[in-house]
PDB file of N, CA, C and O in Angstrom, chain B, residues numbered from 101:
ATOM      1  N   UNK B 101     186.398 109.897  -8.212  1.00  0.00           N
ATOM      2  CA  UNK B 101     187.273 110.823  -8.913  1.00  0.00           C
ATOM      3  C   UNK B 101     188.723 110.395  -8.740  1.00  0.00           C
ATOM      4  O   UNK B 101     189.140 110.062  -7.631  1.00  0.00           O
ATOM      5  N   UNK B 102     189.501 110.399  -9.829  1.00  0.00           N
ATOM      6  CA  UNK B 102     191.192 110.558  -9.833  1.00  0.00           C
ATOM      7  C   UNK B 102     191.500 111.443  -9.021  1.00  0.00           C
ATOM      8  O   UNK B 102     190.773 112.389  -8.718  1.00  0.00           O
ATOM      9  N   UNK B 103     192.587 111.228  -8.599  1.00  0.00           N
ATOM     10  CA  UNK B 103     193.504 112.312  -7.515  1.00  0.00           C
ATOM     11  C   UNK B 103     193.968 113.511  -8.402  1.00  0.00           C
ATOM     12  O   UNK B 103     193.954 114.588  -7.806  1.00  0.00           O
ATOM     13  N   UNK B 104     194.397 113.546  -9.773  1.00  0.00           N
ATOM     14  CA  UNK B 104     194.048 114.444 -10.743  1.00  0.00           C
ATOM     15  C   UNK B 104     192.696 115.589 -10.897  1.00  0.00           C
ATOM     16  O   UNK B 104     192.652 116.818 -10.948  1.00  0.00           O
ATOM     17  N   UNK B 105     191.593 114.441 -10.942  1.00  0.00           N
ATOM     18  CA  UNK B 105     190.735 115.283 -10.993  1.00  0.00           C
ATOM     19  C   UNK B 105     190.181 116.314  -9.575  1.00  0.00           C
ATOM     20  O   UNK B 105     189.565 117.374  -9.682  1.00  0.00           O
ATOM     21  N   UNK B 106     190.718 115.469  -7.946  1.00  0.00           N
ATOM     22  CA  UNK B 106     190.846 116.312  -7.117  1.00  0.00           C
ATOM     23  C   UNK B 106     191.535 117.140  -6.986  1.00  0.00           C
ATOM     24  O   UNK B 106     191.285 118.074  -6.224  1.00  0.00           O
ATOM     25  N   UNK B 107     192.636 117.052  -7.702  1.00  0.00           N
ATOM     26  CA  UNK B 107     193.504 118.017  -7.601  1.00  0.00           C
ATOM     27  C   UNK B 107     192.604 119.270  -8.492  1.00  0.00           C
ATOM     28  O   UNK B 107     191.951 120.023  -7.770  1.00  0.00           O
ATOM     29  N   UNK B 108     192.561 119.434  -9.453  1.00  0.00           N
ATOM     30  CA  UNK B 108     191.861 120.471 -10.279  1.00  0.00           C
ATOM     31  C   UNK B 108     190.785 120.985  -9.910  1.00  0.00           C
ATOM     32  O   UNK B 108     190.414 122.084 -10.322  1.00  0.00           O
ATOM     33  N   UNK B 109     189.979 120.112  -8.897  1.00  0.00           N
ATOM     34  CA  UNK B 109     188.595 120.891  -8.195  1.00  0.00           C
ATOM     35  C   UNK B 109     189.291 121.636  -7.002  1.00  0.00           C
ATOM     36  O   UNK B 109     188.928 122.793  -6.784  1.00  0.00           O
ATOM     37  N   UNK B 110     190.271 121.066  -6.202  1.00  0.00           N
ATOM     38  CA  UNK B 110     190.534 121.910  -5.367  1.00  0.00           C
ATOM     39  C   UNK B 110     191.556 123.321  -5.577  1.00  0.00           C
ATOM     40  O   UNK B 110     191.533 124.384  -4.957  1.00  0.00           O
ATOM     41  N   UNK B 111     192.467 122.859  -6.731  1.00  0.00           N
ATOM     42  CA  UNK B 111     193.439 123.785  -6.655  1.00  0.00           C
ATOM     43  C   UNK B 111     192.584 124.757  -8.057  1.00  0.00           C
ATOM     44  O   UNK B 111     193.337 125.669  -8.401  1.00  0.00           O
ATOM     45  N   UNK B 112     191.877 124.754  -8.496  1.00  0.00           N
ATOM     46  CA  UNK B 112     191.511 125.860  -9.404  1.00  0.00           C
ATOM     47  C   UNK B 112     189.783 126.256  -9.485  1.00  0.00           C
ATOM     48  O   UNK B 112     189.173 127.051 -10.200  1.00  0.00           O
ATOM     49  N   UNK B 113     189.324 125.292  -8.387  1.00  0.00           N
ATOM     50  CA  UNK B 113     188.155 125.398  -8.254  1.00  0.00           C
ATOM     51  C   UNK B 113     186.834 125.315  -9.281  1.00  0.00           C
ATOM     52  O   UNK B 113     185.799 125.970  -9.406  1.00  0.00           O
ATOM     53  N   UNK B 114     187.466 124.086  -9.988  1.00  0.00           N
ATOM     54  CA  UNK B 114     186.378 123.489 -11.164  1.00  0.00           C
ATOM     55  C   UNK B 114     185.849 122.906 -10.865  1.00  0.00           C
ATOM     56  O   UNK B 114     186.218 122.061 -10.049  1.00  0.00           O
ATOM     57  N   UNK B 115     184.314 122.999 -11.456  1.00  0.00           N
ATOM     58  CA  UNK B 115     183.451 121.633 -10.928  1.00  0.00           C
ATOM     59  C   UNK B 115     183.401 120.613 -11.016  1.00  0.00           C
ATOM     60  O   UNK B 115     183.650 120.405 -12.204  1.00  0.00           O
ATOM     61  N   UNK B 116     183.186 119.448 -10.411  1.00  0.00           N
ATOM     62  CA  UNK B 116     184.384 117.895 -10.823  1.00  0.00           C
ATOM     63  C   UNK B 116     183.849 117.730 -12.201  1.00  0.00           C
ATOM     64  O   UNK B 116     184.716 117.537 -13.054  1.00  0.00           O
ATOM     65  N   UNK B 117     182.519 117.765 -12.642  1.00  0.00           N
ATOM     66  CA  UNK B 117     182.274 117.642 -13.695  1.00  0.00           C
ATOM     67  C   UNK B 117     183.411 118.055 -14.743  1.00  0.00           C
ATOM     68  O   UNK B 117     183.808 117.145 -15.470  1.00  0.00           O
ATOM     69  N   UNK B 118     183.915 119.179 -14.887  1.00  0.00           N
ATOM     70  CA  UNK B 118     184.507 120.184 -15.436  1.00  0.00           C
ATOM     71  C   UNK B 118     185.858 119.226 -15.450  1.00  0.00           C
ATOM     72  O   UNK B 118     186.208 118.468 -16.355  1.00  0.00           O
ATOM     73  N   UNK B 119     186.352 119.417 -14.497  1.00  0.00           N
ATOM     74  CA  UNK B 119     187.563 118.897 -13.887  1.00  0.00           C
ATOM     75  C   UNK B 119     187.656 117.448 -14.881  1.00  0.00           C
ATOM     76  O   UNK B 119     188.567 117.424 -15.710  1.00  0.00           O
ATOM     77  N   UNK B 120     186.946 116.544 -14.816  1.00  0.00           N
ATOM     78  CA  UNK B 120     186.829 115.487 -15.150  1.00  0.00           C
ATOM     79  C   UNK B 120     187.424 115.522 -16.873  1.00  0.00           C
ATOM     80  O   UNK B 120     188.255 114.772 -17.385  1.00  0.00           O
ATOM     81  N   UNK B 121     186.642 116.704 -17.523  1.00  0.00           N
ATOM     82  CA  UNK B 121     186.562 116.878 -18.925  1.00  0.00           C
ATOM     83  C   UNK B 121     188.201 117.233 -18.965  1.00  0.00           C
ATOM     84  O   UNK B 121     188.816 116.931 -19.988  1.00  0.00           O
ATOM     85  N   UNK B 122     188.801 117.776 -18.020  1.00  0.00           N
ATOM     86  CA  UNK B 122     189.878 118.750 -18.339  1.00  0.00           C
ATOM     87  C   UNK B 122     191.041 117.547 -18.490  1.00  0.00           C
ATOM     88  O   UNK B 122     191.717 117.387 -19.506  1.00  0.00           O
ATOM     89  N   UNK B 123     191.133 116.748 -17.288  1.00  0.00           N
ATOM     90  CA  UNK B 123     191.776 115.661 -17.291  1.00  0.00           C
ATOM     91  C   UNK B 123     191.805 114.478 -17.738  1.00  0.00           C
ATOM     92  O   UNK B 123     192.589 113.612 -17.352  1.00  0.00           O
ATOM     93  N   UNK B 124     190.152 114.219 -19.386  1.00  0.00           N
ATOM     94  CA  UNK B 124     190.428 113.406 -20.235  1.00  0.00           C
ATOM     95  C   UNK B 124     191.167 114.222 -20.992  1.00  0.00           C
ATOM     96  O   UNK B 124     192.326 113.902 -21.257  1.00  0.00           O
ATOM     97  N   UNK B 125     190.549 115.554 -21.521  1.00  0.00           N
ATOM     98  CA  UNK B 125     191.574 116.222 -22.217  1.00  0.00           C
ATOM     99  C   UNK B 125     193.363 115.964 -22.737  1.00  0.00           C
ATOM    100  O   UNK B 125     194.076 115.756 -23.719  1.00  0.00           O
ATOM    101  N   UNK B 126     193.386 116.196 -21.020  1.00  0.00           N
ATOM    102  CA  UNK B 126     194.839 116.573 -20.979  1.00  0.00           C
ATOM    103  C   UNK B 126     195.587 115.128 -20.960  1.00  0.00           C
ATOM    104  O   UNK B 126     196.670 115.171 -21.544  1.00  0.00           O
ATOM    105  N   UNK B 127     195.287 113.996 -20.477  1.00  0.00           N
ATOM    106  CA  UNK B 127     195.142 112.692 -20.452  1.00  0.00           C
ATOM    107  C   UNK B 127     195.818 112.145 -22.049  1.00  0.00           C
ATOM    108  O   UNK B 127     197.022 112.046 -22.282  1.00  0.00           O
ATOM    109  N   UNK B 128     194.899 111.892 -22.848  1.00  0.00           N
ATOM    110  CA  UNK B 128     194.412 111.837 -23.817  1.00  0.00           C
ATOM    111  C   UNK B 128     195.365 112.168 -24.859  1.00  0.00           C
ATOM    112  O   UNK B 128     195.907 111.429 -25.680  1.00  0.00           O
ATOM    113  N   UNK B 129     195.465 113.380 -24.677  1.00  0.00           N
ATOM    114  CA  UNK B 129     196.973 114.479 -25.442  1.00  0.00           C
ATOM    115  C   UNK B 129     198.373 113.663 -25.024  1.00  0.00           C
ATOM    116  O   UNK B 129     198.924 112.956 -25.868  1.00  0.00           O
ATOM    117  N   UNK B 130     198.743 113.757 -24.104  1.00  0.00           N
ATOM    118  CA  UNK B 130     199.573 112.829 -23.030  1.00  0.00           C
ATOM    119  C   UNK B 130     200.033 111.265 -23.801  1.00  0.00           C
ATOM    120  O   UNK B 130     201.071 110.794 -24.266  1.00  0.00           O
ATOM    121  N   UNK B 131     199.073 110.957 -23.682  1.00  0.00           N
ATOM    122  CA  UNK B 131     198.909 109.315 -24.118  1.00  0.00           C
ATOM    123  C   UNK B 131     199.377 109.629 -26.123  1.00  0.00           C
ATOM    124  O   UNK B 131     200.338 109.184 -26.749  1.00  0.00           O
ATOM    125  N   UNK B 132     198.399 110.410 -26.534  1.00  0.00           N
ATOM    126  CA  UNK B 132     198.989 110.564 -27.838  1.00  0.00           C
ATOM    127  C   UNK B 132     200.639 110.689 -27.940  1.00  0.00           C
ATOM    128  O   UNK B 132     201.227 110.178 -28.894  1.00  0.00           O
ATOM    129  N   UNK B 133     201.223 111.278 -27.077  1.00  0.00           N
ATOM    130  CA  UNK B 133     202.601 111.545 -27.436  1.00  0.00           C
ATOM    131  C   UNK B 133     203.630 110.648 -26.988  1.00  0.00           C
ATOM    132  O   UNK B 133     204.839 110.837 -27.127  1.00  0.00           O
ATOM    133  N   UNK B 134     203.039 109.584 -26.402  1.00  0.00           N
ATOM    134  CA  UNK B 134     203.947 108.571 -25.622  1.00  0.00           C
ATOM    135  C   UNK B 134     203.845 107.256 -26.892  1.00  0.00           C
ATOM    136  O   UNK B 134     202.942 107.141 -27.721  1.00  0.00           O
ATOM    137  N   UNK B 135     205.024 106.381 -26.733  1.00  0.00           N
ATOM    138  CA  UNK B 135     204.737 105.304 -27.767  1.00  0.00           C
ATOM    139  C   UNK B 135     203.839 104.380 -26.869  1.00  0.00           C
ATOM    140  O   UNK B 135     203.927 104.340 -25.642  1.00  0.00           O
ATOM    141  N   UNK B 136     202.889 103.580 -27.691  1.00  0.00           N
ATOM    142  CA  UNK B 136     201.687 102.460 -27.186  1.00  0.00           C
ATOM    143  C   UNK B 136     202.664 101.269 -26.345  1.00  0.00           C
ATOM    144  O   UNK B 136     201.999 100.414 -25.759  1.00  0.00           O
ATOM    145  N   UNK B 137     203.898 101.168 -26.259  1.00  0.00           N
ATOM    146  CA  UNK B 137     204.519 100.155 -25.604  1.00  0.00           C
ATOM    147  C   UNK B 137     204.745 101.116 -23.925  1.00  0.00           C
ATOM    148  O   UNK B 137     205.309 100.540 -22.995  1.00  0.00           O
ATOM    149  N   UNK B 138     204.439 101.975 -23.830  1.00  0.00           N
ATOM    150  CA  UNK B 138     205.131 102.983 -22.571  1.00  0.00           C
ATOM    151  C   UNK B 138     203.785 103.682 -22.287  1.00  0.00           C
ATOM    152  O   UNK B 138     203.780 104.591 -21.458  1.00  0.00           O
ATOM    153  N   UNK B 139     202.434 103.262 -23.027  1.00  0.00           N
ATOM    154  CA  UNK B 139     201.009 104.084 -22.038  1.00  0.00           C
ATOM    155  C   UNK B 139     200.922 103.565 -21.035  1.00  0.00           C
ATOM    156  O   UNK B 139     200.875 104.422 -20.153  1.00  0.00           O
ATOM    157  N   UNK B 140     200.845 102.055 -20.437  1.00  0.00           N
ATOM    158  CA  UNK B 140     200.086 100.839 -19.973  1.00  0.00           C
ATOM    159  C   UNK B 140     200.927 101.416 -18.225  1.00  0.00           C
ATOM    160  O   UNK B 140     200.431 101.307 -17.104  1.00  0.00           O
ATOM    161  N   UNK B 141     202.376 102.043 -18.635  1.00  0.00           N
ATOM    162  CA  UNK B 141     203.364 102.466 -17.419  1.00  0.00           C
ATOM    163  C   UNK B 141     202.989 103.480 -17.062  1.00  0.00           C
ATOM    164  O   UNK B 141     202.683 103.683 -15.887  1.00  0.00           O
ATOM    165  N   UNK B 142     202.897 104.655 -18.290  1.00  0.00           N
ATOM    166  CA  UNK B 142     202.619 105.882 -17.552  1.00  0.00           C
ATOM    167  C   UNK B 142     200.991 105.904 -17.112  1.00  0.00           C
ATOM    168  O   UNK B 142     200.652 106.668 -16.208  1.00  0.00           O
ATOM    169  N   UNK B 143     200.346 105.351 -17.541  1.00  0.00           N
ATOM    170  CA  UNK B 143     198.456 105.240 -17.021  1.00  0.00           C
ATOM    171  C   UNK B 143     198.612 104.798 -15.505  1.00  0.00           C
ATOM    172  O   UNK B 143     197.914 105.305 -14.627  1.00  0.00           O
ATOM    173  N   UNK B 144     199.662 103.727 -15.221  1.00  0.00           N
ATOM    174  CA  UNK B 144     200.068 103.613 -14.154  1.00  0.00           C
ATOM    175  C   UNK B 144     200.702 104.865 -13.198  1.00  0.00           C
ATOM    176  O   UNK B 144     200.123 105.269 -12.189  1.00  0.00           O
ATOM    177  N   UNK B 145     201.770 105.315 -13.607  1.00  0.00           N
ATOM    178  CA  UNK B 145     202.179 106.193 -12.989  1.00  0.00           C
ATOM    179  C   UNK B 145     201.132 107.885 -12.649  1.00  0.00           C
ATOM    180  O   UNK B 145     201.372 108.634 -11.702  1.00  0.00           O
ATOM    181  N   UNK B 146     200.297 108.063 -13.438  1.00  0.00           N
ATOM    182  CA  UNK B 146     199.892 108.726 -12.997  1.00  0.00           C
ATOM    183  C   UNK B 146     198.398 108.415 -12.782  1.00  0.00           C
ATOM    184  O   UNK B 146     197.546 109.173 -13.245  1.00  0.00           O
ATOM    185  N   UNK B 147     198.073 107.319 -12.093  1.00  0.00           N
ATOM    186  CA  UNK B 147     196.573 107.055 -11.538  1.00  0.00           C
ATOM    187  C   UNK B 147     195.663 106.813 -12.711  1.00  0.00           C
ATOM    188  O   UNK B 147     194.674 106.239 -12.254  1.00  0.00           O
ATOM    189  N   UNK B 148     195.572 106.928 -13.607  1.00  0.00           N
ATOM    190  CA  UNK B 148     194.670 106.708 -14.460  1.00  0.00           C
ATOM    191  C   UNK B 148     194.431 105.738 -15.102  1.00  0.00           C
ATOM    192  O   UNK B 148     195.346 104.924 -14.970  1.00  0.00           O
ATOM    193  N   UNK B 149     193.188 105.189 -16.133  1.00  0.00           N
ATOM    194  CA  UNK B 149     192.918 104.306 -16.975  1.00  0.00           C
ATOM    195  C   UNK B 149     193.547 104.442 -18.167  1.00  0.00           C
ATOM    196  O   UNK B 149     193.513 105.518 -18.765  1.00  0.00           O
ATOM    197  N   UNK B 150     194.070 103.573 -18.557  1.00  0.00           N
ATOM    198  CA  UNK B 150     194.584 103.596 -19.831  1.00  0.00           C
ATOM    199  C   UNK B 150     193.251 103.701 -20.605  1.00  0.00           C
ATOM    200  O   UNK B 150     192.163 103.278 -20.215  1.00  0.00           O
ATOM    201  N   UNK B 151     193.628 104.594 -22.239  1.00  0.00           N
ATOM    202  CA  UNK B 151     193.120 105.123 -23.186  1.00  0.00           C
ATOM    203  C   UNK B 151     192.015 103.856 -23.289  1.00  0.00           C
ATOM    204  O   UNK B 151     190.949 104.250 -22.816  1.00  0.00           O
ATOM    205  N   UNK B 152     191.938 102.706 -23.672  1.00  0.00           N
ATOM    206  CA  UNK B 152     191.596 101.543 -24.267  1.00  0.00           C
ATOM    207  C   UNK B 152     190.458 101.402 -22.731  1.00  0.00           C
ATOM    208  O   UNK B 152     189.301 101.779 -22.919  1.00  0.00           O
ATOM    209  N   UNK B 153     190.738 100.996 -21.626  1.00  0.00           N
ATOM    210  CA  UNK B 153     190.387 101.105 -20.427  1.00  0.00           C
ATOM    211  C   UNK B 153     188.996 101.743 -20.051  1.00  0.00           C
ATOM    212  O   UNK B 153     187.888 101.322 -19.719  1.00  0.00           O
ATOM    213  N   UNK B 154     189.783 103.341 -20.331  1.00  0.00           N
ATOM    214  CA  UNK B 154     188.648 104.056 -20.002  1.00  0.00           C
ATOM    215  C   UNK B 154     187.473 104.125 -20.745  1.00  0.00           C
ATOM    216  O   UNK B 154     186.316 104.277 -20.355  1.00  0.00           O
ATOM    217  N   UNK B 155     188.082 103.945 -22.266  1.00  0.00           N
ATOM    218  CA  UNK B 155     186.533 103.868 -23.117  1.00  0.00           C
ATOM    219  C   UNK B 155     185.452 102.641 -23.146  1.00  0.00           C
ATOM    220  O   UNK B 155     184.323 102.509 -23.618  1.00  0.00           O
ATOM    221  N   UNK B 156     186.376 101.783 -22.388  1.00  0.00           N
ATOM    222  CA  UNK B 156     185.276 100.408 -21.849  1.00  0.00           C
ATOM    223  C   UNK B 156     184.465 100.849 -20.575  1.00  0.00           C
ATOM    224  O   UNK B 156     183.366 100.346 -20.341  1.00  0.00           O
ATOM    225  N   UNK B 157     184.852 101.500 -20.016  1.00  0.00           N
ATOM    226  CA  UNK B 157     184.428 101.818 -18.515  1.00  0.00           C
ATOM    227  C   UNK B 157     184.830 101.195 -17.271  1.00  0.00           C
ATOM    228  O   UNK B 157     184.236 101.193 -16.192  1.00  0.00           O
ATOM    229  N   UNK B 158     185.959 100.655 -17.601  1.00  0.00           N
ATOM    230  CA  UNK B 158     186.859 100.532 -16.778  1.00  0.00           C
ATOM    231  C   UNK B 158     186.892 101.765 -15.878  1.00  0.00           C
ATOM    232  O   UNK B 158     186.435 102.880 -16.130  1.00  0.00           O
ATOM    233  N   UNK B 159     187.842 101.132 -14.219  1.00  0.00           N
ATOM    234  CA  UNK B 159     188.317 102.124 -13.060  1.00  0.00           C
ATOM    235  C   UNK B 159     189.417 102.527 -13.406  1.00  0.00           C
ATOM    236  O   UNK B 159     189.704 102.266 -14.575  1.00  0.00           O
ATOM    237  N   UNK B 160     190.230 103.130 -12.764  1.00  0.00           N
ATOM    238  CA  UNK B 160     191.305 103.688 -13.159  1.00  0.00           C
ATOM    239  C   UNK B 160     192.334 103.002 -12.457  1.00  0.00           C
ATOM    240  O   UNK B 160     192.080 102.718 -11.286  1.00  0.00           O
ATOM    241  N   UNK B 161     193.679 102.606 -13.018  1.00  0.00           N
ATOM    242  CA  UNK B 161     194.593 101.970 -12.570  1.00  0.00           C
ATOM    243  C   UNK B 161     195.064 102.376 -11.081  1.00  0.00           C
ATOM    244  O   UNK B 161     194.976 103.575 -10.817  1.00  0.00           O
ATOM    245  N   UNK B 162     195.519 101.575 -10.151  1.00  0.00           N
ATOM    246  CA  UNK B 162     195.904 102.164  -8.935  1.00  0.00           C
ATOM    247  C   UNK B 162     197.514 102.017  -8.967  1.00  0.00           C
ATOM    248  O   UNK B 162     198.235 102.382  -8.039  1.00  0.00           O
ATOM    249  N   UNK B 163     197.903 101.519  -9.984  1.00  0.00           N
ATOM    250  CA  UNK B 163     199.578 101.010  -9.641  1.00  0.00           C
ATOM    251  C   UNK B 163     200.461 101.908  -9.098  1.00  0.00           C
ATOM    252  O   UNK B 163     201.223 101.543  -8.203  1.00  0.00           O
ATOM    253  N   UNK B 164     200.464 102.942  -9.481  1.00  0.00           N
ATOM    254  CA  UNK B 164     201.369 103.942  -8.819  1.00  0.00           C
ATOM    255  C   UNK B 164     203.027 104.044  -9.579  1.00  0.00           C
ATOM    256  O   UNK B 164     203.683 103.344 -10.350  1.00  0.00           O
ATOM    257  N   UNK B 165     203.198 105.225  -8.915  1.00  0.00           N
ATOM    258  CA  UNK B 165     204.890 104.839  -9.289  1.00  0.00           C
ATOM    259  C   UNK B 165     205.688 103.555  -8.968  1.00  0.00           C
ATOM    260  O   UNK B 165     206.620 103.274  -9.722  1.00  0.00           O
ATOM    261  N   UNK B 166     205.398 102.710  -7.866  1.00  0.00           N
ATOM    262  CA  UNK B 166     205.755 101.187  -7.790  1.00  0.00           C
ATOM    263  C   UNK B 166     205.536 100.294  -8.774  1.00  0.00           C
ATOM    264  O   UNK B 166     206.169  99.246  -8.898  1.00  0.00           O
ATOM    265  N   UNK B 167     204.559 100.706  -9.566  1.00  0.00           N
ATOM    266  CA  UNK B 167     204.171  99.797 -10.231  1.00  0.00           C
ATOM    267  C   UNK B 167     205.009 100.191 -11.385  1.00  0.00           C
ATOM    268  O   UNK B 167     205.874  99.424 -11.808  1.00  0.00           O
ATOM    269  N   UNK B 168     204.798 101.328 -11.902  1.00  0.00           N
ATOM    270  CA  UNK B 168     205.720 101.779 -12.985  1.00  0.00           C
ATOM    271  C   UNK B 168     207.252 101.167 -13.064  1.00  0.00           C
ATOM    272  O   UNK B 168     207.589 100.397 -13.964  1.00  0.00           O
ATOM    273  N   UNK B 169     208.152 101.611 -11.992  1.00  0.00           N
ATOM    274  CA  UNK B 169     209.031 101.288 -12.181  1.00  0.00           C
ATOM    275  C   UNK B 169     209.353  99.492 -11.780  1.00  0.00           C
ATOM    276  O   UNK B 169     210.494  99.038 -11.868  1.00  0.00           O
ATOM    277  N   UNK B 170     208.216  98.674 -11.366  1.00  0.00           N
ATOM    278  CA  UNK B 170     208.317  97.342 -11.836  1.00  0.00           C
ATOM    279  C   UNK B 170     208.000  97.077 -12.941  1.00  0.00           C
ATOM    280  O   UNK B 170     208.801  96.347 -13.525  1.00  0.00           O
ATOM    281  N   UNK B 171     206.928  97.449 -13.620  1.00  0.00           N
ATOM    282  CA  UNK B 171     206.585  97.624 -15.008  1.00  0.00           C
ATOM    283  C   UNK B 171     208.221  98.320 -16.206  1.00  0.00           C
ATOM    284  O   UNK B 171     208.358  98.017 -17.391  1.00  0.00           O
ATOM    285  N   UNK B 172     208.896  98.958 -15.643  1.00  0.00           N
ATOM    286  CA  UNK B 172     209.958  99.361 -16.290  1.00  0.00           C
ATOM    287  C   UNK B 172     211.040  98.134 -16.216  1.00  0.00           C
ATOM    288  O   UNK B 172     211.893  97.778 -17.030  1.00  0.00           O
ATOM    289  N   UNK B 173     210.733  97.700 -15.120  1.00  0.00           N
ATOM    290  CA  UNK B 173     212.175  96.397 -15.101  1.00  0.00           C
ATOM    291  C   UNK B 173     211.811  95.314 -15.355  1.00  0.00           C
ATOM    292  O   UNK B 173     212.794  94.586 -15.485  1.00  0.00           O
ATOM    293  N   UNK B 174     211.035  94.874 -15.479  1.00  0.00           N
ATOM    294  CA  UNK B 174     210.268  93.995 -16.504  1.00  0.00           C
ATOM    295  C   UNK B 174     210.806  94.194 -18.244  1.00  0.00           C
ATOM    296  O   UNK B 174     211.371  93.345 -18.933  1.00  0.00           O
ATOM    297  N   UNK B 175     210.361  95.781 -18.683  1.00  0.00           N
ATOM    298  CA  UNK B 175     210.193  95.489 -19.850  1.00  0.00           C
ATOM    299  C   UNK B 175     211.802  95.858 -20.317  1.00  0.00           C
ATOM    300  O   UNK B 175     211.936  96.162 -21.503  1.00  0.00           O
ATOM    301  N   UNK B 176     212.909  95.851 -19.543  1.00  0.00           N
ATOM    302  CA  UNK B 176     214.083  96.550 -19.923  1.00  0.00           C
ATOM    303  C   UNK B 176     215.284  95.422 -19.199  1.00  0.00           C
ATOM    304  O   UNK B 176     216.487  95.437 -19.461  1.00  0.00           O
ATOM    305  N   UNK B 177     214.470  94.309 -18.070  1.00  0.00           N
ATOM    306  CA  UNK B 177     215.220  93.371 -17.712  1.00  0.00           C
ATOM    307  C   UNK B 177     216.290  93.896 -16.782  1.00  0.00           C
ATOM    308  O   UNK B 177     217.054  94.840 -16.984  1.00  0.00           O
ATOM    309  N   UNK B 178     216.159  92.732 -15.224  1.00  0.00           N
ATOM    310  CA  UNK B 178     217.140  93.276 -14.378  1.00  0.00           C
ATOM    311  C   UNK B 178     218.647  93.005 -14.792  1.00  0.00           C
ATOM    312  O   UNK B 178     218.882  92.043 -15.523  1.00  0.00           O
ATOM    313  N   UNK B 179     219.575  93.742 -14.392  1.00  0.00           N
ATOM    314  CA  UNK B 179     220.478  93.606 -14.174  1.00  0.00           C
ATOM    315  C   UNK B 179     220.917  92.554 -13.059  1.00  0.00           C
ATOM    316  O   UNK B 179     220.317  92.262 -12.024  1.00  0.00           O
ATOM    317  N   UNK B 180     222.429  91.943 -13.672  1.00  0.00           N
ATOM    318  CA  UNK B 180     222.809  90.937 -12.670  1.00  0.00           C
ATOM    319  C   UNK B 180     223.803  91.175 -11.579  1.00  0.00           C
ATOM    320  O   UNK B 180     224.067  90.278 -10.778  1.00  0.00           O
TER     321      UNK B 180
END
């Protein structure tokens, strides 16, 4: 399970099953509203598989916010 989806079994007491559904849901919605150049960061930032990812059956990304914001300076270039 995602740390998402633990979060939702513990803090509202859904069954992970449940939980699971709630957080492709909400996932999913998420990803729709972001542009396709900025999913690959936020799938990162918040533990999950990217859209493309998960429907292969892929694991879920571990990058973290570290990764994000290397993933951000990458695509925006350091300063000198």
């Amino acid at each position: 399970m995602s740390a998402i989806t633990d979060l939702l079994v513990q803090k509202t007491g859904l069954s992970p099953d449940k939980a699971v559904e709630v957080e492709q849901v909400v996932v999913s919605h998420v990803m729709s509203c972001v542009p396709p150049e900025f999913q690959g960061m936020l799938s990162s930032a918040i533990g999950c598989a990217a859209p493309e990812a998960a429907a292969a059956g892929q694991p879920a990304s571990s990058g973290g916010i570290g990764s994000l914001i290397g993933e951000a300076t990458s695509f925006f270039g350091k300063k000198s």
